[in-house]
DOMAR-446689 format. One record per atom (N, C-alpha, C): x, y, z; residue in three letters. Coordinates in steps of 0.02 Angstrom, whole numbers, plus 50000, padded with zeros to 5 digits. Example, Ala and Ser with C-alpha at 12.3 -4.5 7.8 and 13.67 -1.06 7.14 Angstrom:
2
506604971650390ALA
506154977550390ALA
506604983550390ALA
506424988850354SER
506844994750357SER
506455000250394SER
***
This chain:
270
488194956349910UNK
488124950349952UNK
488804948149981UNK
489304948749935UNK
490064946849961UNK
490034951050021UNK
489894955650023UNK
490134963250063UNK
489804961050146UNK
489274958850133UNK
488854957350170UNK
489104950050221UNK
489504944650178UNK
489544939450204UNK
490294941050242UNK
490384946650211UNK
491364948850237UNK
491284951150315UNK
490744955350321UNK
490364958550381UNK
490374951150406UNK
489924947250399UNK
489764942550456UNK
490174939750483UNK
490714937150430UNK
491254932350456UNK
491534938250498UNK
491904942350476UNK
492214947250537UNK
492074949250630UNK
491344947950619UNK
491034948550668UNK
491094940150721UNK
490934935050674UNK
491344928650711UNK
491924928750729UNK
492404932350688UNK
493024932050696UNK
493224933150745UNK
493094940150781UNK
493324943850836UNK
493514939750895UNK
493414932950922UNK
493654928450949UNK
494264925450963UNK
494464926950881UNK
495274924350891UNK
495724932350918UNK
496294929450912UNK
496634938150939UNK
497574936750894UNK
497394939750845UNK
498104943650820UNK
498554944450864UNK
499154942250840UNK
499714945750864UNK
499984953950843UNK
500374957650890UNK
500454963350872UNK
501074965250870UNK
501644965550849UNK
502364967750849UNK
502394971750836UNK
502904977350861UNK
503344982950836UNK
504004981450857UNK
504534982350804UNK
505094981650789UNK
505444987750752UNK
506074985650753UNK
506434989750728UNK
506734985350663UNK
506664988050588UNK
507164985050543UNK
507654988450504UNK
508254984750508UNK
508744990250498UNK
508514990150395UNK
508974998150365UNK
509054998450310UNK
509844998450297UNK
510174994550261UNK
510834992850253UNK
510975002350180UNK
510574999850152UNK
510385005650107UNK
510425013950126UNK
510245014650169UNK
510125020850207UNK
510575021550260UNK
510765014250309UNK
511135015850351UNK
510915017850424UNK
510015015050426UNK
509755016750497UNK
509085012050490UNK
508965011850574UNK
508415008150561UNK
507645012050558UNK
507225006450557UNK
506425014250564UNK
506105006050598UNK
505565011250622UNK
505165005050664UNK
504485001350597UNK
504164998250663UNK
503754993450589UNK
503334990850632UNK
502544990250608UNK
502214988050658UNK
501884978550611UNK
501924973450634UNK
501834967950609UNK
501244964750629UNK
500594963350596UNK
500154960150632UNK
499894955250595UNK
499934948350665UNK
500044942350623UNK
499524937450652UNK
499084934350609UNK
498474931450623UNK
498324925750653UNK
497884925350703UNK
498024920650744UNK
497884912850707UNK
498184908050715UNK
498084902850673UNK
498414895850685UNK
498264889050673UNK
498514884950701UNK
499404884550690UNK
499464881350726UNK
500614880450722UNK
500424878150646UNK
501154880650629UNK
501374879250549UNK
501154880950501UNK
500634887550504UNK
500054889350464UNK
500654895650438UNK
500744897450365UNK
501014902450334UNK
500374907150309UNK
500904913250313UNK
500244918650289UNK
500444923250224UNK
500004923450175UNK
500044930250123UNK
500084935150160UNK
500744940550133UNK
500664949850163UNK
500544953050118UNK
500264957150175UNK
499974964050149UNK
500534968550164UNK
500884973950123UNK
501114977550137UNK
500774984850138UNK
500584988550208UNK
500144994250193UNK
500525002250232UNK
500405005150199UNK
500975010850208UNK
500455015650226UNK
500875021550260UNK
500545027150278UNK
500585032350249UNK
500435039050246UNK
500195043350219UNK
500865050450246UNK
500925055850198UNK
501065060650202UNK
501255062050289UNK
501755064650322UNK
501865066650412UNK
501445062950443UNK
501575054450413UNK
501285047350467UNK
501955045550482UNK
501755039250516UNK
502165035050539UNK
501975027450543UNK
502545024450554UNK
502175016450565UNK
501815014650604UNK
501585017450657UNK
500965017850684UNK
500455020850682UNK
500175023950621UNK
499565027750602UNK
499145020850610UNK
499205014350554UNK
498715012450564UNK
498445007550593UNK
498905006350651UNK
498555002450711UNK
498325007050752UNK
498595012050776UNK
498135017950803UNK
497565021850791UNK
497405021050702UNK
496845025550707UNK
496085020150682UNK
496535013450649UNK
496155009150648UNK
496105001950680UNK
495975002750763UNK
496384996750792UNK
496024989750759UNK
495454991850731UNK
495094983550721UNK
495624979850656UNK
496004984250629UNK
496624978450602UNK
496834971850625UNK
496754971350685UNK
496744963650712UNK
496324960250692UNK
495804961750715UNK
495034958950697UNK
494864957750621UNK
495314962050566UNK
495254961650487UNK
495784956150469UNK
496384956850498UNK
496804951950476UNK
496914945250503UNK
496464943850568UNK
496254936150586UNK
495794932750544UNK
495104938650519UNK
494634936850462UNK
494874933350415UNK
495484939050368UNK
495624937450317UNK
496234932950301UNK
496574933450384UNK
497214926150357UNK
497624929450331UNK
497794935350336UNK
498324940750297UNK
498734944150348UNK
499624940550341UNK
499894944750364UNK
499894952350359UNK
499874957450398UNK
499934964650393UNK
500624968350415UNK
500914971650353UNK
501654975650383UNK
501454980350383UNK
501544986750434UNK
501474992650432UNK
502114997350440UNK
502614998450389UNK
503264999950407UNK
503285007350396UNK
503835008350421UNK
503815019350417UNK
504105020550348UNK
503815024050320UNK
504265026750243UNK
504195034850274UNK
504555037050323UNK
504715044350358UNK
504065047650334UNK
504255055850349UNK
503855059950325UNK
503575061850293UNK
504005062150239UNK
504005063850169UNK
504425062650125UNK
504295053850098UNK
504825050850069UNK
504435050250005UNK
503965049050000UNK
503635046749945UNK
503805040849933UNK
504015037049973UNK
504325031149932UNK
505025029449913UNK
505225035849883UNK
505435035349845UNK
506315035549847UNK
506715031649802UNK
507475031549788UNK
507645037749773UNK
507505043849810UNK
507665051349776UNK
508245050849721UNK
508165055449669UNK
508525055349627UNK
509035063249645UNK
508925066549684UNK
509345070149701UNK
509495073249786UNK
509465065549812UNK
509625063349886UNK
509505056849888UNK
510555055249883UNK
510585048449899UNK
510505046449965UNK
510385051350014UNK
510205047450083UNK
509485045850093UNK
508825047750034UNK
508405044050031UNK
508295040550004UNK
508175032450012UNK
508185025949985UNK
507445022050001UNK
506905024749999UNK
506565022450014UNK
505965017749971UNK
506265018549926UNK
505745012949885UNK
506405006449906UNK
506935004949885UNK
507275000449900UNK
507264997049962UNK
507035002650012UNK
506724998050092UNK
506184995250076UNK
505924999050063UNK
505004995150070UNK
505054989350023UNK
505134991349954UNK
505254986349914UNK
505704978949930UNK
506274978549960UNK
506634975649964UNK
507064972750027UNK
507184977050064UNK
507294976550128UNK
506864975250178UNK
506344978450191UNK
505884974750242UNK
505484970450216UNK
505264969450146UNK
505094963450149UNK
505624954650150UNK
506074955950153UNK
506784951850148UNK
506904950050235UNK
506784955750286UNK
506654955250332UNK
506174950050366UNK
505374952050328UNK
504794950750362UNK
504794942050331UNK
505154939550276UNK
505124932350262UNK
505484929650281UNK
506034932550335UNK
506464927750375UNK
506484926250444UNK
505824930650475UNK
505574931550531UNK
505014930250538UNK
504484927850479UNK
503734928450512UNK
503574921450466UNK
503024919450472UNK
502734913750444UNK
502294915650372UNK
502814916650329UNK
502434919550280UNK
502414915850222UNK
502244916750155UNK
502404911750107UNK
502664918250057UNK
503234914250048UNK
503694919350021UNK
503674918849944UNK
503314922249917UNK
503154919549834UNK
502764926449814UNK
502724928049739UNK
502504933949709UNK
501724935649723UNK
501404930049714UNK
500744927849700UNK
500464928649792UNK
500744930749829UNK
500524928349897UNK
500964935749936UNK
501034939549897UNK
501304946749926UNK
500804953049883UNK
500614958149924UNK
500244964749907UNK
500764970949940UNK
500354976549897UNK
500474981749947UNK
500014987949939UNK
499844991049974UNK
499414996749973UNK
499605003850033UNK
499115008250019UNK
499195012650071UNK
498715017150046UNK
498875022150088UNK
498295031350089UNK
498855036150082UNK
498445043050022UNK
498805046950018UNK
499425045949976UNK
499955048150015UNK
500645050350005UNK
500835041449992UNK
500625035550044UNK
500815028050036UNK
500265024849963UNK
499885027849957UNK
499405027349913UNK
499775025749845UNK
500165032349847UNK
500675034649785UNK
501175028549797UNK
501415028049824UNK
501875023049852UNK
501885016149823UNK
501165014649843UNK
501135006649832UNK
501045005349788UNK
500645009749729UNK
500695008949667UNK
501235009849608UNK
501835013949648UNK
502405016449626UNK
502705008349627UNK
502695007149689UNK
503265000949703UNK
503024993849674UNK
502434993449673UNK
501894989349654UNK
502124988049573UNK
502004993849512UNK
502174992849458UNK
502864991749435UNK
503314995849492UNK
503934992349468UNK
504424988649490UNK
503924983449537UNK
504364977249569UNK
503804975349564UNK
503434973049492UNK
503114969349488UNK
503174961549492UNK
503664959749460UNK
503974953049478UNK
504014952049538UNK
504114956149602UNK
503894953749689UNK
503274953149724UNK
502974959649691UNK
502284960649713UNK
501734957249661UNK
500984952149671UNK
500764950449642UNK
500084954649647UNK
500024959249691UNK
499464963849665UNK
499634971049728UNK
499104977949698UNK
499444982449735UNK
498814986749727UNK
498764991949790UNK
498174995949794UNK
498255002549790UNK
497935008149814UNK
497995014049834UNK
497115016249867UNK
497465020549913UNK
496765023049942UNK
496845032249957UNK
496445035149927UNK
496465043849906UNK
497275045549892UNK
497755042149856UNK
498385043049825UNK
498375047549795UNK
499115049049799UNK
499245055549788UNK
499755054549703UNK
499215050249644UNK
499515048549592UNK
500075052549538UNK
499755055749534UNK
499955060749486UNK
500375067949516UNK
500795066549520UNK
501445072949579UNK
501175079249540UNK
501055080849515UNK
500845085149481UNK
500425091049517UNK
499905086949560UNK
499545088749598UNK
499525090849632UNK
500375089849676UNK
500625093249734UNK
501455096749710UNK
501275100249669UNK
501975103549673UNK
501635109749721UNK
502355111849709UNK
502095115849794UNK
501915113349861UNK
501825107849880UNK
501575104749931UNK
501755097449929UNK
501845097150004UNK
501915089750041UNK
502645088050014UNK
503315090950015UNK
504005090150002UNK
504105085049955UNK
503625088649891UNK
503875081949836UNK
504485085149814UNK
504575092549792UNK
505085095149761UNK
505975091049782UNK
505695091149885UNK
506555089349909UNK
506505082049895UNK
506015077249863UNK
506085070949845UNK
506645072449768UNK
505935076049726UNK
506325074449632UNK
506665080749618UNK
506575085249663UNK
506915092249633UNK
506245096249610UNK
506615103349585UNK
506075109549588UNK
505685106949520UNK
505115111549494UNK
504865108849426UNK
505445115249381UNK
505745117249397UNK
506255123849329UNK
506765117649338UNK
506965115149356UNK
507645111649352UNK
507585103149350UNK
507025103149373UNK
507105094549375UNK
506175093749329UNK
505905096549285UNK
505405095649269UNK
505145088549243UNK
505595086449217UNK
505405077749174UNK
505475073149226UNK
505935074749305UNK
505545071449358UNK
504795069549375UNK
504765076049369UNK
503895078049374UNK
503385071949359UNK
503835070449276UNK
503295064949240UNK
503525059649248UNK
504115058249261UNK
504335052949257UNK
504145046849317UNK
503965051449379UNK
504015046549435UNK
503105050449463UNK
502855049249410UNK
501915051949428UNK
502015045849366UNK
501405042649422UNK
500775035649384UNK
500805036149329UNK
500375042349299UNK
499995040649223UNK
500615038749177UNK
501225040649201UNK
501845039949151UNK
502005032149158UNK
502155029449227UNK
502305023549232UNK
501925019649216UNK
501225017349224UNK
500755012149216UNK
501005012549122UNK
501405016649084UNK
501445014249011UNK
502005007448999UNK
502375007349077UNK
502715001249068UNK
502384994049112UNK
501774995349098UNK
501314990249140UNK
501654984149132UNK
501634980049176UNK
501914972249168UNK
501674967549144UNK
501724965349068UNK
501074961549051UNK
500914954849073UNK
501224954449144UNK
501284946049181UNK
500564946949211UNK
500344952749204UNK
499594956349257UNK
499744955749329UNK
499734961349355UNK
499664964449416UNK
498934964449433UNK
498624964449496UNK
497874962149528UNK
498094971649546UNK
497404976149529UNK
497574983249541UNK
496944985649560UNK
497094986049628UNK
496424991849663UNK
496464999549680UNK
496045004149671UNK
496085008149707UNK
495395012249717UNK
495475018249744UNK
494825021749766UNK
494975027349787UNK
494515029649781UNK
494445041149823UNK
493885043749826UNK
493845045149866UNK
493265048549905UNK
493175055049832UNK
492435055949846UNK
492365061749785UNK
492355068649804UNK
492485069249870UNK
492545075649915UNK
493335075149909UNK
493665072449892UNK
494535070049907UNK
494795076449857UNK
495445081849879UNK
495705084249840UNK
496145081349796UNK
496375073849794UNK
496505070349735UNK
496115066249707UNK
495415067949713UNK
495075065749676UNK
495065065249608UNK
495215069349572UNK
495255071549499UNK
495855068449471UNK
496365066649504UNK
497055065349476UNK
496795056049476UNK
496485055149531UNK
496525046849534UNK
495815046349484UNK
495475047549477UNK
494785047349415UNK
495095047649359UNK
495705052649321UNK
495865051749274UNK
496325046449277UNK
496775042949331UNK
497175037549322UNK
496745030949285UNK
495995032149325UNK
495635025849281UNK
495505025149233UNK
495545033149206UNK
495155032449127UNK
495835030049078UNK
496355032949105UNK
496945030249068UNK
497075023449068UNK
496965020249146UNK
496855011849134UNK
496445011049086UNK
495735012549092UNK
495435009849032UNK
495625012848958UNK
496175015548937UNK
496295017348878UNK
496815013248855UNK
497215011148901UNK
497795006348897UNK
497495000048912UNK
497044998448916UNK
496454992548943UNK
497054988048984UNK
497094991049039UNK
497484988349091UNK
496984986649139UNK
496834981849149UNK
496174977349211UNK
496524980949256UNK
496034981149291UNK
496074986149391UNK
495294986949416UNK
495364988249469UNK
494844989549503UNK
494694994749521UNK
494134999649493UNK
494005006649532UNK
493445008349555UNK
493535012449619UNK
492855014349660UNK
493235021149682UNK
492405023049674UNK
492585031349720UNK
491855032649732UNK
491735036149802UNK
491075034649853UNK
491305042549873UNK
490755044549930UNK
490625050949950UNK
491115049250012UNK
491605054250013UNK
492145055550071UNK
492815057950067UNK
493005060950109UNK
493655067850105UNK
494245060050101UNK
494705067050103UNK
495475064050139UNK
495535065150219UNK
495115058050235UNK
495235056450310UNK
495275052150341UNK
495315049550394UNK
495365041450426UNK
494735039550409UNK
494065044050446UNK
493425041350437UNK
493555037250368UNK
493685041050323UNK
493535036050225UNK
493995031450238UNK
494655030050286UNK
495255025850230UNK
494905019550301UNK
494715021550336UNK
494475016550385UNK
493765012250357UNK
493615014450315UNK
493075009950273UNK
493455007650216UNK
493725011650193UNK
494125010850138UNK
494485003650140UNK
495095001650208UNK
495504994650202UNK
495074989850208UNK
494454990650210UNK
494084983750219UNK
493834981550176UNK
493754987050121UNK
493324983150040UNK
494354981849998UNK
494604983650016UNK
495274984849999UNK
495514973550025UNK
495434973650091UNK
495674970050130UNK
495124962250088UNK
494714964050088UNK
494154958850052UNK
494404955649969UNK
494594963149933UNK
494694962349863UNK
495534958049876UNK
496174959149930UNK
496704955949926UNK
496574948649950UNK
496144947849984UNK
495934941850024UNK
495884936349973UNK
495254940049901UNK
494994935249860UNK
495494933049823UNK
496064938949827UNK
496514937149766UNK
497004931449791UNK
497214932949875UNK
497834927649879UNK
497444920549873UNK
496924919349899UNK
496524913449898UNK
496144911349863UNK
495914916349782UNK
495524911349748UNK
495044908049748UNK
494514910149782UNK
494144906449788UNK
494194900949858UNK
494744895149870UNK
494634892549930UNK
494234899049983UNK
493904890750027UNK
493484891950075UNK
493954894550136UNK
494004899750157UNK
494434902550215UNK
494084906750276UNK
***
């Protein structure tokens, strides 16, 4: 019935019209800037907004997902949720490489563009009123950055994530992130989910995710839940019939976009 009433309002919604930015934000960290796409909901003067921070996937960019899903306007006027869409390159994973200091990329996403986006946009700058999510390769990401800037982020998603690195050795340049598995092997575990969620934050993190059951990380994110439920760490899990593709992650941000909605607001009528 929620699902149902999320549909309707959306469909009223379409009236108002989002703002759309792309910018450039520098990384002091890295030493360059990357672009960033910002979409910000239309709403009366003086009105602050909860963000969403949502990342892209494996050889994306910060414009995957206003391009492949333009009704993002139309979702984030609904829901009253600022949207950042910033570049974490090619194949960053995220991540602060541990053996390439010129990749710094959990420290951007984490820290820098959002430090950016609260001194430029109308946001409410507080734990409880910030997310982040993504697909894939950002999937991995948001849950990476999510659990361990938990104290910034007050809840965090993934959509067909790429949890468990494990999954892709050999593939998608995790090796030039943590190193080979003969030489850097306890990378391996160290910076894959099932290892981290053991330093869960017991302040509680709001935790969604989902994968298609056609998804070739299907199996890695199904066992991430069973380990939540072994560590009885509250989260949210769904997994429905569908690959690793836009078609799924394009259904996917909207039960995603609904579940962050309820959380920044609680219940109020919005």
């Amino acid at each position: 019935m929620k699902w149902l009433t999320f549909l309707l309002c959306l469909a009223l919604s379409t009236a108002r019209a989002a703002t759309v930015d792309t910018l450039s934000i520098y990384s002091p960290s890295m030493h360059r800037a990357a672009r960033c796409v910002v979409i910000t909901p239309a709403a009366t003067a003086g009105t602050r907004f909860p963000v969403l921070y949502l990342l892209h996937g494996y050889s994306g960019d910060y414009s995957n997902w206003i391009k492949k899903v333009p009704a993002l306007t139309a979702y984030a006027d609904f829901a009253q949720i600022l949207i950042v869409c910033p570049d974490g390159g090619y194949s960053s994973w995220y991540l602060d490489s541990p053996i390439d200091t010129a990749m710094r990329y959990e420290t951007y996403i984490a820290t820098e563009v959002p430090t950016y986006i609260d001194a430029h946009y109308p946001t409410l700058a507080r734990r409880e009123s910030r997310a982040i999510t993504g697909l894939s390769m950002g999937g991995y990401g948001a849950l990476f950055i999510g659990l361990r800037h938990a104290a910034f982020f007050g809840a965090c998603g993934s959509m067909s994530g790429g949890v468990d690195l494990h999954a892709s050795i050999g593939r998608f340049d995790v090796d030039k992130r943590i190193g080979d598995t003969a030489h850097y092997a306890a990378n391996w575990t160290r910076y894959s989910l099932p290892w981290i969620i053991r330093a869960y934050p017991k302040d509680s993190l709001a935790i969604t995710f989902d994968c298609g059951t056609e998804d070739f990380f299907y199996t890695v994110n199904h066992a991430l839940h069973e380990d939540l439920l072994r560590l009885k760490i509250p989260h949210q899990y769904t997994e429905r019939p569908g690959g690793h593709t836009w078609a799924y992650w394009a259904g996917s941000i909207q039960y995603q976009l609904l579940f962050f909605r309820n959380y920044f607001y609680k219940g109020e009528r919005r």
